[in-house]
ROSE-4610 file (N, C-alpha, C; in Angstrom, 1 decimal, always signed):
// ROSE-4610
residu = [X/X/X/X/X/X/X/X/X/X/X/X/X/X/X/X/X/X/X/X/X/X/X/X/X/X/X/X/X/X/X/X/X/X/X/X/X/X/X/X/X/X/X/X/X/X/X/X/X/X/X/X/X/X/X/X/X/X/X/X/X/X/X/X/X/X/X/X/X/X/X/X/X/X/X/X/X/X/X/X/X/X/X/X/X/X/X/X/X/X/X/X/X/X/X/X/X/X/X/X/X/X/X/X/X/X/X/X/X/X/X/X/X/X/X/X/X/X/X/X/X/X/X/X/X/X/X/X/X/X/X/X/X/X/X/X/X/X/X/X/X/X/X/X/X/X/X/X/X/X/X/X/X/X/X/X/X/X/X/X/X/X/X/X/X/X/X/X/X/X/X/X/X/X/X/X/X/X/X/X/X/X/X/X/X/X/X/X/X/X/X/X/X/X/X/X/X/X/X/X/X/X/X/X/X/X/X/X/X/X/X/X/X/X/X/X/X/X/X/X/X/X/X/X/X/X/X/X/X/X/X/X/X/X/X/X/X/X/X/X/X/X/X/X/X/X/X/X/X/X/X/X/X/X/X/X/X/X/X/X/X/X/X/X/X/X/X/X/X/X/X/X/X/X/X/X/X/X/X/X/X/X/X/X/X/X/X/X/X/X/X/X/X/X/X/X/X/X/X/X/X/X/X/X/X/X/X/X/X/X/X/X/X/X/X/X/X/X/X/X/X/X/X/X/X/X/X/X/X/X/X/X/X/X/X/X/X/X/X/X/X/X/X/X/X/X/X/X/X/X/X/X/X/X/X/X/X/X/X/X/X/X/X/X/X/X/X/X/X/X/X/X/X/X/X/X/X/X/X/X/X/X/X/X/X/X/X/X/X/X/X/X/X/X/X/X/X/X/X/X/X/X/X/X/X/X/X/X/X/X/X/X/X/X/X/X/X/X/X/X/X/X/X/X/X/X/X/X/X/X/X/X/X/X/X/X/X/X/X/X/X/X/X/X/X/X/X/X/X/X/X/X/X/X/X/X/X/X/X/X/X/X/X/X/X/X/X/X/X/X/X/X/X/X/X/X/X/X/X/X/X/X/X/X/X/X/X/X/X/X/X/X/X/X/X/X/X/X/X/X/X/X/X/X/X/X/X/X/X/X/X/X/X/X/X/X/X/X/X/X/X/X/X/X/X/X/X/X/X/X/X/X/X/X/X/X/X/X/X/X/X/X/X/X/X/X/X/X/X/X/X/X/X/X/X/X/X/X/X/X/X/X/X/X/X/X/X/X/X/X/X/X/X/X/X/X/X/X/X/X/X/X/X/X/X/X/X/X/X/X/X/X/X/X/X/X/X]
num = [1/1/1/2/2/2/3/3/3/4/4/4/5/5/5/6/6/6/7/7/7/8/8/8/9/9/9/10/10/10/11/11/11/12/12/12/13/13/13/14/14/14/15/15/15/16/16/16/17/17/17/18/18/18/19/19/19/20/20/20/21/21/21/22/22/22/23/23/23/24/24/24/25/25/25/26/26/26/27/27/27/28/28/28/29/29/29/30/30/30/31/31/31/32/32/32/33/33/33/34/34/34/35/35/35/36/36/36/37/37/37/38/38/38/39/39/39/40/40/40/41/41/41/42/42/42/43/43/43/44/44/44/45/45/45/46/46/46/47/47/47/48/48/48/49/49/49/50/50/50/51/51/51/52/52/52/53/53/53/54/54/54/55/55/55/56/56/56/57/57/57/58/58/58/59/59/59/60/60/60/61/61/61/62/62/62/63/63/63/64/64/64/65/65/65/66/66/66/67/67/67/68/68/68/69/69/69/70/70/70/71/71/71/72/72/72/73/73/73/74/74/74/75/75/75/76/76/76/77/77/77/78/78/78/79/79/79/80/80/80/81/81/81/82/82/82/83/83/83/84/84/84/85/85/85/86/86/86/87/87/87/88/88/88/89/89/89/90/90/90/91/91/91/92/92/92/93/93/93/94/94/94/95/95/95/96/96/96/97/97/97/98/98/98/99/99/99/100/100/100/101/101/101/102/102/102/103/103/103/104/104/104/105/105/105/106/106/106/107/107/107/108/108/108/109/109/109/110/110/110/111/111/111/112/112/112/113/113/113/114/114/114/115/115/115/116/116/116/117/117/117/118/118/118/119/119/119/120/120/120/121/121/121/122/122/122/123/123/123/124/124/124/125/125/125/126/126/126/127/127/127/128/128/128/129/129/129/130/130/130/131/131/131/132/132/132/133/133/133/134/134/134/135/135/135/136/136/136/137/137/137/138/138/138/139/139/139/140/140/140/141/141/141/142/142/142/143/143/143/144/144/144/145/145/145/146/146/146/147/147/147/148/148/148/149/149/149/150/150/150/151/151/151/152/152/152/153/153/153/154/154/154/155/155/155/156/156/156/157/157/157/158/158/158/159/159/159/160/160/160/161/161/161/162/162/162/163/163/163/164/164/164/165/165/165/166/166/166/167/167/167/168/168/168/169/169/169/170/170/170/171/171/171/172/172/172/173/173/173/174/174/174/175/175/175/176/176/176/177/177/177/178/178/178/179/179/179/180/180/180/181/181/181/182/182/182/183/183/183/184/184/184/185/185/185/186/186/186/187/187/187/188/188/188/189/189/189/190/190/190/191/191/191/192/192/192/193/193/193/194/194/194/195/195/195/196/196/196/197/197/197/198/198/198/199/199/199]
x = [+21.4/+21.0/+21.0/+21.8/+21.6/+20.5/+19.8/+18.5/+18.6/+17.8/+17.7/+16.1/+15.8/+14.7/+13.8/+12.3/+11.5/+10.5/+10.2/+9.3/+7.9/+7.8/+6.0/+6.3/+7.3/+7.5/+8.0/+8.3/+9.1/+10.2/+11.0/+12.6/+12.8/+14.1/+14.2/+15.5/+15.4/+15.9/+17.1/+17.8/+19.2/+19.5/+18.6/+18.7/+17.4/+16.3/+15.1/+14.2/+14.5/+14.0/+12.5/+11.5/+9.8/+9.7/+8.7/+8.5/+7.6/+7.2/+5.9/+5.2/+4.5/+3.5/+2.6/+4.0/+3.6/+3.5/+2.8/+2.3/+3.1/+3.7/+5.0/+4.3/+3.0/+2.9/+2.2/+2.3/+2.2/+3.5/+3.9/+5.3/+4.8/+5.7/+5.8/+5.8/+5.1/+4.6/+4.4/+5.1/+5.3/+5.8/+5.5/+6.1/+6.4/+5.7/+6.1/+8.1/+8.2/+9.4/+10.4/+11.4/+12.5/+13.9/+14.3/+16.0/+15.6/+17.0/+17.3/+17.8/+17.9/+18.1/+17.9/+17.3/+16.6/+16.9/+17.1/+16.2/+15.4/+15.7/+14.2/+14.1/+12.7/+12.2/+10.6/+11.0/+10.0/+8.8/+7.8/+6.5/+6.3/+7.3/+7.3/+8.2/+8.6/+9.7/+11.4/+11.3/+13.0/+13.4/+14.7/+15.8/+16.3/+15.6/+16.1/+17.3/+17.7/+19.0/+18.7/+20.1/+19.8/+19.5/+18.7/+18.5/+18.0/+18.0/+17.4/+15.9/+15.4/+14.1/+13.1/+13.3/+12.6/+12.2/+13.5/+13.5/+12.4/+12.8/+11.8/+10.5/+10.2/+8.7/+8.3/+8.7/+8.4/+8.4/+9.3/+8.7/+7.4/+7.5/+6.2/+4.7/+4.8/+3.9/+3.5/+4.5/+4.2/+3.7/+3.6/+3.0/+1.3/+1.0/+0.1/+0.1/+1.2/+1.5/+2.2/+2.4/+2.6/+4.1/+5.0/+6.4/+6.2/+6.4/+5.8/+7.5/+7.8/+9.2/+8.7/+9.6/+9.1/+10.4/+11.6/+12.5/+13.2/+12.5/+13.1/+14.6/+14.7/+16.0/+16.8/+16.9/+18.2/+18.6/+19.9/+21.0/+20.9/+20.5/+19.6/+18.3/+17.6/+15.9/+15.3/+14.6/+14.6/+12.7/+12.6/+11.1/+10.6/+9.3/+9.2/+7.8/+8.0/+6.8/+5.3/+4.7/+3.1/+1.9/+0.9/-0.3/-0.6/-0.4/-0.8/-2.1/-3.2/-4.0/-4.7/-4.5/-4.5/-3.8/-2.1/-1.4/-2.2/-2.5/-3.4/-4.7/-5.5/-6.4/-6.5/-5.2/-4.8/-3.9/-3.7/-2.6/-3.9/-5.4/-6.2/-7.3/-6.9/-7.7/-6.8/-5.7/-4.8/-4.9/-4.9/-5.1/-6.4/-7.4/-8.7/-9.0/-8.6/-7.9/-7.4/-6.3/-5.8/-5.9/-7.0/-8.0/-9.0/-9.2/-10.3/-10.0/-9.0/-8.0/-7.3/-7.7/-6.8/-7.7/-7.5/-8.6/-8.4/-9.2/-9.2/-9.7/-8.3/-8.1/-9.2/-9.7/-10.8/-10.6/-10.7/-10.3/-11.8/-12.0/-12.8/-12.7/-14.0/-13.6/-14.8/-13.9/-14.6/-14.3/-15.4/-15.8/-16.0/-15.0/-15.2/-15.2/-15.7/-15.9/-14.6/-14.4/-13.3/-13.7/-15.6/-16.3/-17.2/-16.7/-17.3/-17.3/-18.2/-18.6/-18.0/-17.7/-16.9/-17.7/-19.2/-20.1/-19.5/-20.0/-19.8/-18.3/-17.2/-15.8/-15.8/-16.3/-16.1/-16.7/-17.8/-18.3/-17.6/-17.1/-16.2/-15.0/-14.0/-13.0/-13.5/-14.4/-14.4/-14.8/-15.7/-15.7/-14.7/-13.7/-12.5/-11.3/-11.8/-10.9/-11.2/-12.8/-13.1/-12.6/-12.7/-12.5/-10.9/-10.0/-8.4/-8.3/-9.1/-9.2/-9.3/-10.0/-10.6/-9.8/-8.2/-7.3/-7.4/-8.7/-8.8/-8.2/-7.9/-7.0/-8.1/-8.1/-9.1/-8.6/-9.7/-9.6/-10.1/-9.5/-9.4/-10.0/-11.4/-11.2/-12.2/-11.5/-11.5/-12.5/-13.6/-14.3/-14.6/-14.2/-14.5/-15.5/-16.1/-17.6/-16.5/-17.1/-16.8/-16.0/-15.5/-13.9/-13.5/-14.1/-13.3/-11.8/-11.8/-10.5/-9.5/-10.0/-8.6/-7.6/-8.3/-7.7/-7.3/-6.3/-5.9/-5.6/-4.7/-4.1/-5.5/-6.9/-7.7/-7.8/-7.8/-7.4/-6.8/-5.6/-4.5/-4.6/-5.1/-5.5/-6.2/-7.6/-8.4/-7.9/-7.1/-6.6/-5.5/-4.8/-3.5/-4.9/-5.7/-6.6/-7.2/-7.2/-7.9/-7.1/-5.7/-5.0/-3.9/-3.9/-3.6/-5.0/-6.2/-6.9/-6.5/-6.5/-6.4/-5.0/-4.1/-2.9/-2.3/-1.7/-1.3/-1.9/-3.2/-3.9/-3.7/-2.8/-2.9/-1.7/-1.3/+0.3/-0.6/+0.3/-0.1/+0.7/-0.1/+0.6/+0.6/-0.5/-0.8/-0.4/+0.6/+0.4/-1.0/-1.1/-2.5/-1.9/-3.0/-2.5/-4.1/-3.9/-5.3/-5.7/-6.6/-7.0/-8.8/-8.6/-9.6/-10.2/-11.3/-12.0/-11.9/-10.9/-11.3/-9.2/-9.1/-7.9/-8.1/-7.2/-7.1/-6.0/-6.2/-5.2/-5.6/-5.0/-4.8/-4.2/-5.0/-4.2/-4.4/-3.6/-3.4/-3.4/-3.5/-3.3/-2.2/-2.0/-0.9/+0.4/+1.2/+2.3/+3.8/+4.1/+4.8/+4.6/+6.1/+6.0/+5.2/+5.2/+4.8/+3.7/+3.7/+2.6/+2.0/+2.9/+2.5/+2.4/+1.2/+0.8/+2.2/+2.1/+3.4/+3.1/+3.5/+3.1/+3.5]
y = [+2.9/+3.8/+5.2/+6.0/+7.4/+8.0/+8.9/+9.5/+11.2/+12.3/+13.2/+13.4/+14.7/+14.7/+14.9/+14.9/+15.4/+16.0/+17.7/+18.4/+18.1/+16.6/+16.0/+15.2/+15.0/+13.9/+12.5/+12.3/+11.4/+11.3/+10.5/+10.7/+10.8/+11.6/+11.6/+10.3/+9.3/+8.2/+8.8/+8.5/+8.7/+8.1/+6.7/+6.3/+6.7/+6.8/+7.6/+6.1/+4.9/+3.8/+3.9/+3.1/+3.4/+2.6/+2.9/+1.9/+1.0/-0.3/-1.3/-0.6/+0.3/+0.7/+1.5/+2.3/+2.9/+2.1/+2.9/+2.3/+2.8/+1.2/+1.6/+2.9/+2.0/+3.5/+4.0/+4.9/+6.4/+6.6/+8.1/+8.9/+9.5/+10.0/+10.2/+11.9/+12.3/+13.8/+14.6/+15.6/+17.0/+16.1/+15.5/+15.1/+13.9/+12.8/+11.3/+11.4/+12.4/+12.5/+12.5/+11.6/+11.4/+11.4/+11.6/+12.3/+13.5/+13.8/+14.7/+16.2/+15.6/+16.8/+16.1/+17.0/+16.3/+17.8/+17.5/+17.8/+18.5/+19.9/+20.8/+21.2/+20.8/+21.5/+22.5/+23.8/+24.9/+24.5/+24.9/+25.2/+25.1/+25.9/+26.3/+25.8/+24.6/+24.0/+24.2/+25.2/+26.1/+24.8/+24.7/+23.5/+24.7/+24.6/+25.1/+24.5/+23.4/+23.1/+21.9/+21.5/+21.1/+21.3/+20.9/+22.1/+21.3/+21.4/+21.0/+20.1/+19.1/+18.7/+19.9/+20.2/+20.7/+22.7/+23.1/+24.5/+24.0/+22.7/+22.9/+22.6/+22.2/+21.7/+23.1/+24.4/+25.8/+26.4/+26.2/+26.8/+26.2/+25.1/+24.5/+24.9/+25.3/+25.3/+27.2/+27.8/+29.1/+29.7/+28.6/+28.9/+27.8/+27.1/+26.5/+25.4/+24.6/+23.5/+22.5/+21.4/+20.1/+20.0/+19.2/+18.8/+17.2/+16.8/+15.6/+15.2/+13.4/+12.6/+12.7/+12.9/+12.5/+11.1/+11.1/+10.1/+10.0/+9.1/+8.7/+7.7/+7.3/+6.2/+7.2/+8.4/+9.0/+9.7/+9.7/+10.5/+12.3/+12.9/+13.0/+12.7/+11.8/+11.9/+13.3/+13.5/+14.6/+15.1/+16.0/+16.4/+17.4/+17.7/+19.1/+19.6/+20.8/+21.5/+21.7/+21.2/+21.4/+20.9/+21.0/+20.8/+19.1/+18.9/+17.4/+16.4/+17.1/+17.0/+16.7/+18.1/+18.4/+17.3/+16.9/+15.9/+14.4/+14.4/+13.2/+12.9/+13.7/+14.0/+14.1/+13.9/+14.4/+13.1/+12.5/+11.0/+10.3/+10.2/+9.5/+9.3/+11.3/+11.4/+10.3/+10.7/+10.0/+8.8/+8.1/+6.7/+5.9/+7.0/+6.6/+6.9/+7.9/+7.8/+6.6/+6.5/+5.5/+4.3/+3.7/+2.3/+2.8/+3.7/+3.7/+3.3/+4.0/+3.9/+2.5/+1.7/+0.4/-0.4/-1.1/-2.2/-3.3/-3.9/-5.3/-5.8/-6.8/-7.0/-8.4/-8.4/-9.8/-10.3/-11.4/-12.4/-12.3/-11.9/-11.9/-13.1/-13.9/-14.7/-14.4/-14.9/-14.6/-16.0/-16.1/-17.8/-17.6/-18.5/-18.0/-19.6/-20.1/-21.0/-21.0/-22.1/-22.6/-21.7/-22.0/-20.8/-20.1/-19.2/-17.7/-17.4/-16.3/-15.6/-14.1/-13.5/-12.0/-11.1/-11.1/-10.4/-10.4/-11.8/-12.2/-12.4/-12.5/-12.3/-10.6/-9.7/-8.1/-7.8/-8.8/-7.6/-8.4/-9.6/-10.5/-9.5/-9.3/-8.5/-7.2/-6.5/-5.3/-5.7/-6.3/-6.2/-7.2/-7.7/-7.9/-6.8/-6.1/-4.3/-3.9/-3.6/-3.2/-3.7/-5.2/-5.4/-4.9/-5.1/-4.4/-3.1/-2.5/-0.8/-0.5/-1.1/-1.4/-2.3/-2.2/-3.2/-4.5/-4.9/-6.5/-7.5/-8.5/-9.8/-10.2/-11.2/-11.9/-13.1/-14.1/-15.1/-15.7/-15.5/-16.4/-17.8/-18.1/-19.4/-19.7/-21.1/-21.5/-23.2/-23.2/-24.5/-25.4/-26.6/-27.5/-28.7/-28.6/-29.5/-30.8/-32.0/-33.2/-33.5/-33.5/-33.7/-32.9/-31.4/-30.7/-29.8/-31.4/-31.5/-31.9/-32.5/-32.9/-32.1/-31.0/-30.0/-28.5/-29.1/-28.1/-26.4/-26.9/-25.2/-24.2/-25.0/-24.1/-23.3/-23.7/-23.4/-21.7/-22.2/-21.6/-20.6/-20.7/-19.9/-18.5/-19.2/-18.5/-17.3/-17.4/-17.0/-16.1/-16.6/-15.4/-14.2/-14.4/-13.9/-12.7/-13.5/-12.1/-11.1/-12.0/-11.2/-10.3/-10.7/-9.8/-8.5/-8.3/-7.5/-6.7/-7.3/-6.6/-5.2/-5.9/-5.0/-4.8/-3.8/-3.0/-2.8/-3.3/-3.4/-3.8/-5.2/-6.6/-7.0/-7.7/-8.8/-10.1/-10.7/-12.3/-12.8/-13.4/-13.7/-15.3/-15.9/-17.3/-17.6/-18.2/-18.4/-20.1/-20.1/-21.2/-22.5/-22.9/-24.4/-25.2/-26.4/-27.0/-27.1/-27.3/-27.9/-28.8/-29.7/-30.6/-30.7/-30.0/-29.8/-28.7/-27.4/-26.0/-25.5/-24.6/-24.3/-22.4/-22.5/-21.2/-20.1/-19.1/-18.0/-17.3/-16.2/-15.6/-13.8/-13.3/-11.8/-10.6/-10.0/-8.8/-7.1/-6.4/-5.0/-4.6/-4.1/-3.9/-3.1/-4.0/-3.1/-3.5/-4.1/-4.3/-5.9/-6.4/-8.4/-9.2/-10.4/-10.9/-10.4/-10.8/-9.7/-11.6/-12.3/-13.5/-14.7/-15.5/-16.4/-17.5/-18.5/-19.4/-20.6/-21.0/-22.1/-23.3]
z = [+35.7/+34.6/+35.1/+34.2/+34.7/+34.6/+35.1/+35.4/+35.8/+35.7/+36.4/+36.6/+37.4/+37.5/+36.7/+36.7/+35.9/+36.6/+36.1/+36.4/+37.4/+36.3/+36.5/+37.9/+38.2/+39.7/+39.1/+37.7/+36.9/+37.1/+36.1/+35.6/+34.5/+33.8/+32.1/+32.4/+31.4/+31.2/+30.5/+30.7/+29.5/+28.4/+28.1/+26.8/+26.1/+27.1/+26.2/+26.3/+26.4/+26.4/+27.0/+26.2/+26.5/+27.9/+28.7/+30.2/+29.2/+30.2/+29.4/+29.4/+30.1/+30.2/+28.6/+28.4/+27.1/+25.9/+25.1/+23.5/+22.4/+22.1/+21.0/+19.7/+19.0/+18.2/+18.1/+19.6/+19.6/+20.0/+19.5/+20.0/+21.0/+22.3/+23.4/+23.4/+24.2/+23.8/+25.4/+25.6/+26.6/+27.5/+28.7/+29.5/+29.6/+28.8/+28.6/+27.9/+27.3/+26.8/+28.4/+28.0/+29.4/+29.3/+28.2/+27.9/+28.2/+28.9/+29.3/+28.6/+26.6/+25.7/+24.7/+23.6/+22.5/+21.6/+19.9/+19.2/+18.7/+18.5/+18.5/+17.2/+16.5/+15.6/+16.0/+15.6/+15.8/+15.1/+15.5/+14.7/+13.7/+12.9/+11.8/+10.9/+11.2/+10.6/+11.3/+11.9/+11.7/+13.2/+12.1/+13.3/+14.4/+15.7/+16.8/+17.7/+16.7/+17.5/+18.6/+19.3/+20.6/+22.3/+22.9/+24.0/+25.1/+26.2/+27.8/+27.3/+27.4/+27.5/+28.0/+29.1/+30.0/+29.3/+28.3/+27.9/+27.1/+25.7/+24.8/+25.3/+26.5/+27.1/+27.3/+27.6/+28.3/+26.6/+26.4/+24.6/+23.9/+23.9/+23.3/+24.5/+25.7/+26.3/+26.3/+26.1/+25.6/+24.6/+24.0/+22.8/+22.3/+23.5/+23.4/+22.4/+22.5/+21.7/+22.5/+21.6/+22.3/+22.0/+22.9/+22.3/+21.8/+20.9/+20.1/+19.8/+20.2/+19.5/+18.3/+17.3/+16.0/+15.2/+15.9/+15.5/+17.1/+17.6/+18.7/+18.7/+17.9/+17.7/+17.6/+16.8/+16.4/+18.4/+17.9/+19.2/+19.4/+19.7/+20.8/+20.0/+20.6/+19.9/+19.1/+18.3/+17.4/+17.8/+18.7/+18.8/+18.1/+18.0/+17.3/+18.0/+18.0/+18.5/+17.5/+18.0/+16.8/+18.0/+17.0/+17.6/+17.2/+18.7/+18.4/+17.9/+18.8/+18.4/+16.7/+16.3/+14.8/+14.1/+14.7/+13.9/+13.8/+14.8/+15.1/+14.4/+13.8/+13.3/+12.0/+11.7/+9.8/+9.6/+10.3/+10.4/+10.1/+10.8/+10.6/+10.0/+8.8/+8.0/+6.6/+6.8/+5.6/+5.3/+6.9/+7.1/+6.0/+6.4/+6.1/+4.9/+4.1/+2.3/+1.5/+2.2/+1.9/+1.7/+2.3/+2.9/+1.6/+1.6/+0.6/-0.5/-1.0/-2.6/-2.6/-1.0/-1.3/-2.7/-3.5/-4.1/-4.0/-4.0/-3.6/-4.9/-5.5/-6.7/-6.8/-7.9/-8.5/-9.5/-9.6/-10.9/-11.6/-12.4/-13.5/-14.7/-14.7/-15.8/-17.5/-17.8/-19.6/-20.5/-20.7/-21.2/-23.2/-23.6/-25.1/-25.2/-26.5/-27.1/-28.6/-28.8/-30.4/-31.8/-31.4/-32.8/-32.4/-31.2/-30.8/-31.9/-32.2/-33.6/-33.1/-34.0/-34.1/-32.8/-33.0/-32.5/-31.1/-30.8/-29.3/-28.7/-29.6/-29.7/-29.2/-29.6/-29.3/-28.3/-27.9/-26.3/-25.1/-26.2/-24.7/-24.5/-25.3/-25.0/-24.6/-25.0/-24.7/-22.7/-22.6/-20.8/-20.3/-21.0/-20.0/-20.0/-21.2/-21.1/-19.9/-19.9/-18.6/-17.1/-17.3/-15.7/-15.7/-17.0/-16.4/-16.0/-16.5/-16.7/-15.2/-14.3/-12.5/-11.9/-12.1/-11.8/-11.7/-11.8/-12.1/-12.9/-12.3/-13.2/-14.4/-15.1/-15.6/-16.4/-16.0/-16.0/-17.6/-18.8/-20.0/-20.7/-20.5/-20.3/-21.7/-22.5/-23.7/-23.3/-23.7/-23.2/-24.6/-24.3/-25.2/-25.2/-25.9/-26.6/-27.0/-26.6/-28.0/-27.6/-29.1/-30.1/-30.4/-29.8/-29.6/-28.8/-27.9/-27.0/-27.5/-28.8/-29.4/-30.3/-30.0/-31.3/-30.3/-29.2/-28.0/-29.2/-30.3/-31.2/-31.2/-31.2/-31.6/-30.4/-29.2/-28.0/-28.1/-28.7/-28.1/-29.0/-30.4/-31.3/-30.9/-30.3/-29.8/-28.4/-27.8/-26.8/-27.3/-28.6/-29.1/-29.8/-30.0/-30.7/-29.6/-28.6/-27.3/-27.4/-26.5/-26.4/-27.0/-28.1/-29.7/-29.5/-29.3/-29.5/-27.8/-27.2/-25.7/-26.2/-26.9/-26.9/-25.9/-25.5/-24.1/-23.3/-23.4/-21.7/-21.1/-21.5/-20.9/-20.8/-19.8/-19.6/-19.4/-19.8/-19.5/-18.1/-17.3/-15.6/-15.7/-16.8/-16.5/-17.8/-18.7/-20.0/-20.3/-21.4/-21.6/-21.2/-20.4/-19.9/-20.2/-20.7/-20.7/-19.0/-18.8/-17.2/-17.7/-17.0/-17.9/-19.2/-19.8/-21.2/-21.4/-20.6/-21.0/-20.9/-21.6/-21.6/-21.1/-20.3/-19.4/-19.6/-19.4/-19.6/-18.5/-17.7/-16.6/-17.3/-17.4/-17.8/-16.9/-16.5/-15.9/-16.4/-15.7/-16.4/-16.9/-17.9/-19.1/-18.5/-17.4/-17.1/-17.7/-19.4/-19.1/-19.4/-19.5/-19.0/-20.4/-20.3/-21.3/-22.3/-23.3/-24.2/-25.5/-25.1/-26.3/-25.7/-25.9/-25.3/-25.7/-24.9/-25.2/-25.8/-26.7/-27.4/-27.5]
């Protein structure tokens, strides 16, 4: 493998290839960098072209900044001068944003009966609006008394009946399937996709 010197008592590698020793993700920064020409983007954005490793290491050090890989695969690898530090610290504030805004989606369930009354029919839908509203799934479920398993339409009645009132809030993921004495529906946040229970 071709090689020339390096400033630090190293070598710049000619393919740029990482030793074991380094950590795939982090990018390789002021002297860890080992081709021999790379790449230069300024401070400020402005494409400085291609140039000696070792020039853009004296530019970035003249100015009290770091030379940072930012696309190491590309031919010559593509570095840019900035404050690393800082980059590092704003990579981990984003990180940590982002983890927040993740949600961790929940199946909500909502239990209606064959002859739920209107009353109790409206604050059931209205707090399964809510759980969709908080990206939550929710879980549909129609329970039967008796002899009242024999009459699955009232079932299915009951459930075109929700989700007729949900409107657009809601897709259907699970269409109604009986599962022992209670028949189930599965609904999601309204993006779209089924809108009618299946019959």
């Amino acid at each position: 493998m071709a090689s020339m010197s390096n400033p630090s008592g190293g070598e710049f590698s000619s393919t740029g290839q990482r030793s074991g020793r380094e950590r795939m993700d982090e990018p390789r920064v002021n002297r860890r960098i080992r081709v021999p020409e790379i790449r230069v983007i300024g401070e400020d954005g402005e494409q400085l072209g291609i140039m000696p490793t070792i020039q853009a290491l004296r530019r970035a050090e003249s100015v009290n900044l770091d030379l940072v890989e930012v696309q190491p695969r590309a031919k010559p690898p593509v570095c840019k001068i900035m404050d690393y530090g800082k980059y590092k610290y704003e990579q981990a504030r984003k990180l940590a944003e982002s983890k927040k805004k993740q949600q961790q989606i929940e199946l909500k369930e909502v239990k209606f009966r064959p002859k739920t009354g209107d009353h109790d029919f409206d604050v059931k839908v209205k707090n399964l609006k809510r759980f969709l509203e908080k990206g939550n799934k929710g879980k549909v479920t129609v329970m039967f008394r008796g002899r009242e398993i024999v009459h699955p339409d009232i079932g299915r009645e009951m459930l075109n009946r929700v989700i007729q009132a949900l409107g657009d809030e809601a897709t259907i993921e699970q269409h109604p399937r009986l599962e022992g004495r209670q028949m189930v529906m599965i609904v999601a946040p309204g993006r779209g996709g089924s809108k009618k229970p299946s019959n």
